[in-house]
N, C-alpha and C positions, 0 to 999 in steps of 0.2 A: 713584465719588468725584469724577471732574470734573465731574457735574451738579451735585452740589453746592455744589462753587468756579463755577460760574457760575452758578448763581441766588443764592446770598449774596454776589457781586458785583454782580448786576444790582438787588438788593434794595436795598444798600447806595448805589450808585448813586441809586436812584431817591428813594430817601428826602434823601441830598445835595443831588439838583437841583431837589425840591419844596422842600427849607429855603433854598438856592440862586436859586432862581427870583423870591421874593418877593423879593431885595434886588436881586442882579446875576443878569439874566438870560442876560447873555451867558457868566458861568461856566458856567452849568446849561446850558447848549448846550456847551459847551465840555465838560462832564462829561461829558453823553450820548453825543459822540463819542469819548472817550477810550474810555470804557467799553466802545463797542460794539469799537473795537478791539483792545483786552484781551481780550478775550469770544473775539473771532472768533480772535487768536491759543491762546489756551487751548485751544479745540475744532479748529485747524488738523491734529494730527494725526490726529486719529477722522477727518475729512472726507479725507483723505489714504487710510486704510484702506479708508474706504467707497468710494471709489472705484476702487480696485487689486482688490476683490472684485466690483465691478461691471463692470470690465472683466473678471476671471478669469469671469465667468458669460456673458458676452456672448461671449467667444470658443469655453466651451463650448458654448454654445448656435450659434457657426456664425453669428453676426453679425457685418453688417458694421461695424469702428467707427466708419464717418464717424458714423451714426445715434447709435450713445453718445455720442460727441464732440459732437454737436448739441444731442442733449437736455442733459449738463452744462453747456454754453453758457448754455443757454438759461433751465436753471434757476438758474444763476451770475447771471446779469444779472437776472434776478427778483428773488431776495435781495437786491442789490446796492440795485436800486432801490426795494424796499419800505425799505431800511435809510434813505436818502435819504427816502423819503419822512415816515418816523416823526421821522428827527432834524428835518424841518425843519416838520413838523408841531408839534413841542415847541419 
């Protein structure tokens, strides 16, 4: 059910900041970053779980977790900055 609440928000969005964008385009920026924070809140608990099972598998697996901690880092800052990158690409 939450896929759904967020791609018929991101839908909704997108269609807003193309009607948006021909008059005021600094709404339509201002949409796309709301949005994406909406989004990111929505999906904050799943991303929470997924990660409590990827530490419950990295401990049994007998790993160390600096190295999990690194990889979510690193894939944190990834996302972060693709996100950055599309808002300011629009």
């Amino acid at each position: 059910m939450d896929i759904i609440q967020v791609v018929g928000i991101g839908l909704i969005a997108t269609i807003l900041a193309l009607i948006l964008k021909e008059q005021k385009p600094m709404f339509a920026f201002l949409l796309a970053t709301v949005t994406g924070v909406i989004i990111f809140l929505v999906v904050i608990g799943k991303i929470s779980e997924v990660i409590r099972v990827l530490e419950k598998m990295a401990a049994q697996a007998n790993l160390n977790m600096i190295y999990l901690d690194t990889i979510l880092k690193i894939i944190g800052i990834a996302y972060i900055a693709e996100f950055g990158a599309q808002v300011t690409r629009d």
